[in-house]
PAPA-799041 format. One record per atom (N, C-alpha, C): x, y, z. Coordinates in steps of 0.2 Angstrom, whole numbers, plus 5000, padded with zeros to 4 digits. Example, Ala and Ser with C-alpha at 12.3 -4.5 7.8 and 13.67 -1.06 7.14 Angstrom:
# PAPA-799041
506649725039;506249785039;506649845039;506449895035;506849955036;506450005039;
END
This chain:
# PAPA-799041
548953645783;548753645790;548953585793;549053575802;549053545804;548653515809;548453445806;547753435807;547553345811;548253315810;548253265811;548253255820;547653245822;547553255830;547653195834;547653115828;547853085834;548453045835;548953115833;549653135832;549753145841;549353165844;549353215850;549653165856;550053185859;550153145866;549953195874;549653165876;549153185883;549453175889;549753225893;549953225900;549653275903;549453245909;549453315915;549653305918;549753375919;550353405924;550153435931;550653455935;550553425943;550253515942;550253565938;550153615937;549253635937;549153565935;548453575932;548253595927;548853595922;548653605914;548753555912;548353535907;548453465901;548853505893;549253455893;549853505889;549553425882;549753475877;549453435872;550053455867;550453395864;551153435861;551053375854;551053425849;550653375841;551653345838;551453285838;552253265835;552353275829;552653305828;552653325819;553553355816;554053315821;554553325820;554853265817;555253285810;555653235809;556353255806;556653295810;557353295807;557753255812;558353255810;559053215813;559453235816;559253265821;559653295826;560053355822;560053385818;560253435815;560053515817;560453565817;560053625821;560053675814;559753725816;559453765809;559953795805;560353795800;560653815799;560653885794;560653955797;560554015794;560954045794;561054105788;561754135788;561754215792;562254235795;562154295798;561554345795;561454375799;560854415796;561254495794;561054515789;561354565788;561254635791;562254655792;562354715794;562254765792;561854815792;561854885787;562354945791;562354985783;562455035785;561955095786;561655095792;560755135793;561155135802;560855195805;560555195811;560155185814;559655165811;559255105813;558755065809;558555005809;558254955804;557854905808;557454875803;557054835805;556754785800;556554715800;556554685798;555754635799;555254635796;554654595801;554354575795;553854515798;553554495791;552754515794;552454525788;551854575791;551254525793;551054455791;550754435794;550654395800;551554385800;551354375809;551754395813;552154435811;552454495815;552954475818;553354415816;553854415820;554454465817;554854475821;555554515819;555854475815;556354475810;556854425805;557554455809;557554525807;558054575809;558054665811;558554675817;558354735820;559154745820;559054815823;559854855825;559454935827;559554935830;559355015837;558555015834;558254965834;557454975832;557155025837;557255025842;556955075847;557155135849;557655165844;558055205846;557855285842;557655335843;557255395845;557755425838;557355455831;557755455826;557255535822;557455555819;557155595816;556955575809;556155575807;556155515802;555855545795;556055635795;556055665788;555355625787;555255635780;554555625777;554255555776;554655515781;554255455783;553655475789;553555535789;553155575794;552455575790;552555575783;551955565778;551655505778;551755445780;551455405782;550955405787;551055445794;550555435796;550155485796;550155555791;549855605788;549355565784;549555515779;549155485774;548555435778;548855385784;548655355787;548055405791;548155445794;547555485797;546955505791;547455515786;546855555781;546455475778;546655425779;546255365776;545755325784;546155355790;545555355795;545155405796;545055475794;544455505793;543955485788;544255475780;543755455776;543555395777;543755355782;543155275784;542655315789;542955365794;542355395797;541755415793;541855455787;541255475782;541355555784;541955595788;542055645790;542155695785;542555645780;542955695775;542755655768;542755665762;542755625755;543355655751;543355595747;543955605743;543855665738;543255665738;543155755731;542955815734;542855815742;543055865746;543555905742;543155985742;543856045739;544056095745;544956075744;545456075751;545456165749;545256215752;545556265751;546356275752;546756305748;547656315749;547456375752;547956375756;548256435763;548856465760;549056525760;549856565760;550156515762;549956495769;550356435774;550856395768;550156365767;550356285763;550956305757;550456355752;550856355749;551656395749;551756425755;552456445754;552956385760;552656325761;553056285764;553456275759;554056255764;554756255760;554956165759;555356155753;555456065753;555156065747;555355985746;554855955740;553855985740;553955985735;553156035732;552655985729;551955995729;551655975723;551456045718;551756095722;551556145718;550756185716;550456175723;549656185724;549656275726;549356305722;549356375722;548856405728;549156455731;548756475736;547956535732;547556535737;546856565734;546356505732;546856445730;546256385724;546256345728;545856295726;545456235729;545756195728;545956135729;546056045725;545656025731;545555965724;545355895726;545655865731;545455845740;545755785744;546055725740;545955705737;546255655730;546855665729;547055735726;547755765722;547855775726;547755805733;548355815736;548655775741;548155685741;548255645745;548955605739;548955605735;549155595731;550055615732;549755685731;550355745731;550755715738;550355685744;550955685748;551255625748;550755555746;551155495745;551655465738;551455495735;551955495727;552455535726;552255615727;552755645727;553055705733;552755665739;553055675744;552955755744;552555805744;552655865745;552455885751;552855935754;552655955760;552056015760;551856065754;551256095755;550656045755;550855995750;550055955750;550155945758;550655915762;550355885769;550055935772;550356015772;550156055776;549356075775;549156095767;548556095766;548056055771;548255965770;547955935774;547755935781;548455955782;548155975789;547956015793;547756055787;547556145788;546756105789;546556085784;545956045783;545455995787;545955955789;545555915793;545555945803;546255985803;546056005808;546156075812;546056095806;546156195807;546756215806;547356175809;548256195807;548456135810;549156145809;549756085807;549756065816;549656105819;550056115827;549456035829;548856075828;548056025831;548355945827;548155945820;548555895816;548855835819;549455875823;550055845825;549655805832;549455865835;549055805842;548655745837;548355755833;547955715829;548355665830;548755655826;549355605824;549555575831;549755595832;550055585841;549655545842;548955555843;548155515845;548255435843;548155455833;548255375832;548855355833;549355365833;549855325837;549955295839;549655325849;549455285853;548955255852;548555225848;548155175846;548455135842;548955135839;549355085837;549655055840;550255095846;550655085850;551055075846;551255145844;551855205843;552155225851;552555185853;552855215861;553455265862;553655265853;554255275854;554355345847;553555355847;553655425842;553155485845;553355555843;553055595843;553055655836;552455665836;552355705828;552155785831;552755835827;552555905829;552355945822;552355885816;552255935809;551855885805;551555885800;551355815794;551655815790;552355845789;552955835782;553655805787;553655825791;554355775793;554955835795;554855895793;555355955791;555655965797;556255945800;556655965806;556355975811;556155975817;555956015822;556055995828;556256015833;556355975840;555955945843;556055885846;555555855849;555055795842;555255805837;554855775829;555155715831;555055645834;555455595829;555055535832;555355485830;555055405828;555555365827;555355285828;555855215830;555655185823;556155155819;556055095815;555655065816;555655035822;555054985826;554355005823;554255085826;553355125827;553455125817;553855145815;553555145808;553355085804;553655025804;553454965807;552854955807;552854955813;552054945818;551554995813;551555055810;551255115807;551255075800;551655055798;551454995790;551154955791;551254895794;550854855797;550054865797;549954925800;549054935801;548954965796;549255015794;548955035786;548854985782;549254935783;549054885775;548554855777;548554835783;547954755785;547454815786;547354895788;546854905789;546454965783;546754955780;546755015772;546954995767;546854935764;547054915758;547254965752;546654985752;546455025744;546755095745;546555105751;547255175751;548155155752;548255085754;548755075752;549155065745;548555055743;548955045733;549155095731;548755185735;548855255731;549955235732;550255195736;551055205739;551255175731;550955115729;551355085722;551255135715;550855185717;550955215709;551355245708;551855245701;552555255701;552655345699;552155385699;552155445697;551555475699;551255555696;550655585699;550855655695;550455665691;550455745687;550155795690;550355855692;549755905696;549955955693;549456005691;549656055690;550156055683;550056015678;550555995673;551255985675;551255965680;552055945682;552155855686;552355825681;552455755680;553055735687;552655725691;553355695697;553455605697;553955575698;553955505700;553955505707;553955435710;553855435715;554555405718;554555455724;555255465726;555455405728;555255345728;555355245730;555655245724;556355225722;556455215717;556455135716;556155105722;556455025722;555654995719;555255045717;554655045715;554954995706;555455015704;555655025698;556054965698;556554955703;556954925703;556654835706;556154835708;556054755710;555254765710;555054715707;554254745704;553854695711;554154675715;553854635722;553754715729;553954755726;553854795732;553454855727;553054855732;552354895731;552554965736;552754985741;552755055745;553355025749;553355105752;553155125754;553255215754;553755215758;554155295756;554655325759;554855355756;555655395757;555555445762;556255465764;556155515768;556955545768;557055605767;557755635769;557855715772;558155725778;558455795778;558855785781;559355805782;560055825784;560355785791;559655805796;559755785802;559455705800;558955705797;558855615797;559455575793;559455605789;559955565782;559355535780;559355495775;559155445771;558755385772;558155395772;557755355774;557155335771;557255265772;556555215770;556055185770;555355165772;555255115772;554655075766;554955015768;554654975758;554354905762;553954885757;553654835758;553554795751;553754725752;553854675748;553354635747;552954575743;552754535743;552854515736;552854415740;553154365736;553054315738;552654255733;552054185732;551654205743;551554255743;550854285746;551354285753;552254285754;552354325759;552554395758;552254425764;552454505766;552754515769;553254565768;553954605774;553754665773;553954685777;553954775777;554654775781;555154835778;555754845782;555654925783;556054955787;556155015788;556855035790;557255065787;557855085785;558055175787;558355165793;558455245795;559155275795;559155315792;560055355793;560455355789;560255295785;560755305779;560955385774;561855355771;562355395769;561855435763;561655375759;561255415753;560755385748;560355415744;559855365743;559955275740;560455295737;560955235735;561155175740;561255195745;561255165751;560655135755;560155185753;559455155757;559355095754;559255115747;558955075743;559354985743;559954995743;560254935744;560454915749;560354935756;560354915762;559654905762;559054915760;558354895760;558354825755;558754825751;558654765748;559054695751;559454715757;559754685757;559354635762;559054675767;558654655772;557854605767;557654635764;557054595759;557354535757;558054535752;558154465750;558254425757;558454435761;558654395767;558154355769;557754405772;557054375772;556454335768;556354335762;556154305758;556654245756;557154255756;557654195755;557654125760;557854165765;557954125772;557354085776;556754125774;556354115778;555554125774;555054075778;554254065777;553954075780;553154105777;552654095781;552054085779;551554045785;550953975782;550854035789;549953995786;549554005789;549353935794;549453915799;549353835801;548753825803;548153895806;547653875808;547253935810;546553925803;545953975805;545253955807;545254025812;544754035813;544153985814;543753965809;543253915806;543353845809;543953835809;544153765812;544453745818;544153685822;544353645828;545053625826;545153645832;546153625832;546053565838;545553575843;545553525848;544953505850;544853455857;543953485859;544253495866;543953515871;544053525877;543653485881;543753445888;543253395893;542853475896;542353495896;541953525900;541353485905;541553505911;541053485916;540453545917;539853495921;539453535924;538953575918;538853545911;538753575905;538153555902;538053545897;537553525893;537753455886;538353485887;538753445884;539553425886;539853365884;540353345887;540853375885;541153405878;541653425876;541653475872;542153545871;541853575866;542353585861;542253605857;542853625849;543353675853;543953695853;544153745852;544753765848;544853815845;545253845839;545453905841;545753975836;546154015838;545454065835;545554125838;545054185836;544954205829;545654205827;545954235821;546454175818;546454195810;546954175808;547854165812;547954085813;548754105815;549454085808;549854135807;550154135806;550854125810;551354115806;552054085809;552554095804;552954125805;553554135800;554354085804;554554045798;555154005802;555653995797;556153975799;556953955792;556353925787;556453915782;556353895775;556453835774;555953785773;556153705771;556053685779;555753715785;555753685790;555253685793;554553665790;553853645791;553753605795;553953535792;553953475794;554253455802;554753525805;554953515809;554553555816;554153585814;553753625819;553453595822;553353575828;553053575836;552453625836;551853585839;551353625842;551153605849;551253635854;551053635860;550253665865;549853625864;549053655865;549253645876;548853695879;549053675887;548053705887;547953675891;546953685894;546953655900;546553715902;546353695910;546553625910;546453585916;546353535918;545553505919;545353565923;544553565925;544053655921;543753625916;543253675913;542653675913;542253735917;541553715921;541053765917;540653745918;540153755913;539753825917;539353895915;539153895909;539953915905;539853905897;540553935894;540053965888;540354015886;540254095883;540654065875;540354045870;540754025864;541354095864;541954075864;542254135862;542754155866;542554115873;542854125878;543754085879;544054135883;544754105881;544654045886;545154005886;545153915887;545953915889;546353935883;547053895882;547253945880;548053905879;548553935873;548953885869;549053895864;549453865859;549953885856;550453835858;551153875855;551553845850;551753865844;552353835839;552953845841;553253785842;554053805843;554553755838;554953795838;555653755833;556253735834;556353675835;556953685840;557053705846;556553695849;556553705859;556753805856;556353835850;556253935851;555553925849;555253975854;554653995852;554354025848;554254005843;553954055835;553554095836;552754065840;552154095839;551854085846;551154085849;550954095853;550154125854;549554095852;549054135851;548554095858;547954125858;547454115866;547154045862;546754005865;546353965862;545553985866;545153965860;544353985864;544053935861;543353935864;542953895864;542453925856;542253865853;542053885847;541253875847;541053855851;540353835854;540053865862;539753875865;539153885869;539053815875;539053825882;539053755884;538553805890;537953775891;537453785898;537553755902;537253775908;537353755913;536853675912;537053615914;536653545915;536153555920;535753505922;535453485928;535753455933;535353465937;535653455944;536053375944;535353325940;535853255941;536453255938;536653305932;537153285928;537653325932;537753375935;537953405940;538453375946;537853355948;538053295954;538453245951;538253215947;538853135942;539353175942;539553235937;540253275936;540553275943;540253305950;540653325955;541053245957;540553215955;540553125960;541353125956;541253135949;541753095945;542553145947;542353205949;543053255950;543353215955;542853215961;543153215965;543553125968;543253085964;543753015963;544353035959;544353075954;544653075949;545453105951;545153165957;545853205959;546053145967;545753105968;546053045973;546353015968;546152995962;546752965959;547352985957;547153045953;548053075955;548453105958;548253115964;548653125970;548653075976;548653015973;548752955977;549352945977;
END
């Protein structure tokens, strides 16, 4: 953490902000040296670290793609937002439809007439990808696949999905079915920070149903014991498609890989992008929550100054081995009046590296200020108003 505050150099500006910039660089006029980021063969990719969300590496990340059975994602993601509601339980028994079970594609093999457990066939769609288990699901939670599909659409746009629309919960061809590297991304991202435990059902490397042993279509599950999910996707019109997530000494990436020639190709254009990322580049946490980053001069108050810090944990991801060079930049009003609402935004704070902006988060107040009495009142206004004669003398 950075913490050393009487680091800080104090100007104010003709703007009216007090810019607070912590010195905490020490290299030698050197610029950062990284190596090209890598080209894949995919029609579109993306590269981000998941705790602070900066990009590493992109290529047509917004570009409207058919995303095959990475569709089952946000089928899973729905089905782990309704059991937080308490709408549905995981030993709920899923009636099978003719429907479900005569969809075509990869199967978990669920007989129509009989029941499964929500479990097995949540299972069925994240392990081994089958497209009756999704449909069963979405027969389930909300009558048919068509309603379903609105469903999905719905948490979408709560993620800010801008660039997908879902007409099925298996991914199976259809006009108008598709989604950006980016929005699946963005759809990883929330399912890990906001589903854990349903997140782990992606790392299981197999799933028996019905006596029939499948593995789980990620074969990079196997291949690199740092990537825990996520999921494959193929049909004709998509090609070959992935998205995986790494973690390594407590950083996380998620990539997402669209278009590839073949699974062989996912796999290693996904790895290419992971080692890149983890190789090249770090990420710290510099400042939570719990702790003053600054104080603030508040007028008109109960008190002269108050704590402030960021809401949230801030992360930052930068080149590797370049800690010691990062820049922090605190800007706050010039003039802060009382009453202040603890919690209340004040500022902003920004990391930068090398004159690029890394990060960027609101600053708030960490404490409560009342309004003073009238004598303390009257001294603040005396003291403003000598104070703005002096600087604009």
């Amino acid at each position: 953490m950075l913490r050393n505050w009487n680091e800080y150099c104090r100007t104010i500006r003709l703007s009216g902000l007090i810019s607070l910039a912590l010195l905490t660089s020490y290299s030698v006029g050197g610029n950062i040296i990284l190596p090209r980021a890598p080209e894949l063969s995919a029609k579109g990719y993306i590269l981000i670290d998941a705790d602070s969300g900066r990009v590493l590496v992109e290529s047509n990340a917004d570009d409207s793609l058919p995303p095959a059975s990475l569709t089952k994602i946000m089928t899973g993601y729905v089905v782990a937002a309704e059991l937080e509601t308490g709408r549905i339980g995981l030993d709920d028994e899923v009636p099978i439809s003719v429907n479900a079970w005569r969809t075509k594609g990869s199967k978990t093999f669920i007989q129509e007439g009989t029941k499964v457990a929500l479990s097995d066939l949540l299972r069925g769609v994240i392990v081994q990808s089958g497209n009756d288990a999704s449909v069963a699901i979405a027969e389930y939670l909300a009558g048919d696949e068509d309603a379903f599909a609105d469903v999905m659409n719905q948490y979408a746009m709560t993620i800010g999905m801008s660039s997908s629309n879902f007409l099925n919960s298996t991914g199976l061809p259809d006009d108008g079915h598709y989604t950006s590297a980016r929005d699946m991304a963005a759809l990883t991202l929330e399912l890990i920070r906001r589903f854990p435990m349903h997140y782990a059902i992606y790392a299981e490397r197999e799933f028996t149903f019905a006596e029939i042993r499948q593995p789980n279509r990620n074969r990079l599950l196997l291949r690199d014991r740092t990537v825990d999910g996520v999921k494959t996707g193929y049909t004709l019109a998509a090609g070959y498609c992935l998205v995986a997530s790494a973690k390594r000494d407590g950083m996380r990436l998620v990539s997402v890989v669209m278009g590839a020639s073949s699974d062989e190709v996912r796999m290693r254009e996904t790895q290419k992008l992971l080692q890149y990322g983890f190789r090249y580049f770090e990420t710290r946490g510099l400042y939570n929550p719990d702790e003053p980053i600054t104080e603030a001069r508040i007028y008109f108050g109960t008190s002269d100054y108050v704590p402030v810090g960021v809401s949230e944990t801030m992360y930052v991801t930068f080149a590797r081995g370049h800690y010691e060079d990062l820049e922090v930049e605190i800007e706050l009003p010039a003039q802060i009046e009382a009453p202040l609402k603890r919690g209340a935004e004040i500022g902003s704070l920004r990391v930068i590296l090398e004159g690029e902006d890394l990060a960027k988060k609101p600053l708030v107040s960490q404490t409560s200020s009342e309004e003073a009495g009238i004598f303390s009142r009257i001294f603040d206004s005396v003291y403003l108003f000598f104070a703005s004669i002096i600087e604009y003398d």
